[in-house]
C-alpha positions as a printed Julia matrix, in Angstrom:
85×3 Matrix{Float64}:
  29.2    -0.44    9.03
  26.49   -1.12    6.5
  23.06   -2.98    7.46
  22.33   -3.21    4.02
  22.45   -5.86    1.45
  23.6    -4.4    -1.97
  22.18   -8.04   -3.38
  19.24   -8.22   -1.69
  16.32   -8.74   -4.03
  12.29   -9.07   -3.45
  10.4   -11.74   -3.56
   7.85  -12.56   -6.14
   5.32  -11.55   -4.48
   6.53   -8.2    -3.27
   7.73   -7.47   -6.82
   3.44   -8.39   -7.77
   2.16   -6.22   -5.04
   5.12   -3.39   -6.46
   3.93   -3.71   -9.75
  -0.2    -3.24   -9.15
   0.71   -0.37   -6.62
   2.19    1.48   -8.92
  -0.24    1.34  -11.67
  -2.11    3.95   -8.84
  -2.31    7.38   -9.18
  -0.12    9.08   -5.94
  -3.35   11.73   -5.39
  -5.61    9.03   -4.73
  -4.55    8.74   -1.78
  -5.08   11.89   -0.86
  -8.0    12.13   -1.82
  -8.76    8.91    0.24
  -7.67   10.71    3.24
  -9.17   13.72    2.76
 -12.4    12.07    2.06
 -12.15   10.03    5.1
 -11.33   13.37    7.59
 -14.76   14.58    5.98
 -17.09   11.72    6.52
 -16.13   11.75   10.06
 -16.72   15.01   10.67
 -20.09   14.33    8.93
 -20.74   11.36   11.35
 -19.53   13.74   14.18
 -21.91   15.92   13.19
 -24.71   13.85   13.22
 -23.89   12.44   16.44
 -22.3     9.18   15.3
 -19.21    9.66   17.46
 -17.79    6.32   17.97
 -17.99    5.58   14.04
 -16.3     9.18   13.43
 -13.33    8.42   15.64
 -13.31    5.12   13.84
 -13.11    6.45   10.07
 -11.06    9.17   10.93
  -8.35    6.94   11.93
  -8.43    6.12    8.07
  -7.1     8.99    6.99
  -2.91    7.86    8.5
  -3.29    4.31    6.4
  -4.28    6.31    3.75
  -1.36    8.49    3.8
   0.92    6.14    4.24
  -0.33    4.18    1.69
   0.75    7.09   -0.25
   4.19    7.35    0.99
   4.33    3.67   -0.11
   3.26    4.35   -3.59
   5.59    6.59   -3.58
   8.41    5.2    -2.44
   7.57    2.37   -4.95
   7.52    4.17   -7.9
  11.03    6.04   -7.33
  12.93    3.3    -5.56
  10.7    -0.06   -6.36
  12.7    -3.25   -7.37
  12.29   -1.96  -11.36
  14.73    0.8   -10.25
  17.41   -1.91   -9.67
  16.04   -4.46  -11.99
  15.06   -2.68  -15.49
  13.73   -6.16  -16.94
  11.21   -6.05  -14.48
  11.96  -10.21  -13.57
C-alpha cells in the first residue's frame, strides 16, 4: 500500500521558495553552522552563557537547512517537471 501520490504537484509557492533555495550554495550551510558552534563557544567564553546556549541551538536549523537544499536540488519539483511551470 502506497501513501504516495504519483500526481501530486507543489504549489506555486513551494515551487518559488524551491527555486531561490537552490540558487544556494550546499556549504553555506555549513559554514553557517559551524560559524554558529564558534560564536557560542566565544560567548561561553566570555561568560555570556544564556546567549551561547541560545546561538548554539543555530547550528541544527542550519543543518537542516542544508539537508533541505539538498534534497531540493536532487529531488525538487524541476526533477519531475523539466519546464520548470
Amino acid at each position: 500500500m502506497s501513501f504516495i501520490k504519483d500526481d501530486h504537484s507543489e504549489g506555486p509557492v513551494a515551487k518559488k521558495i524551491e527555486q531561490q533555495t537552490a540558487k544556494l550554495p550546499s556549504d553555506l550551510f555549513l559554514w553557517a553552522a559551524l560559524g554558529s558552534m564558534a560564536a557560542s563557544a566565544t560567548l561561553k567564553l566570555t561568560g555570556r552563557g544564556k546567549t551561547s546556549l541560545f546561538v548554539g541551538q543555530w547550528a541544527t536549523s542550519f543543518l537542516l537547512l542544508g539537508i533541505y537544499n539538498k534534497i531540493v536540488k536532487v529531488e525538487g519539483s524541476d526533477a519531475k517537471d523539466p519546464a520548470g511551470k
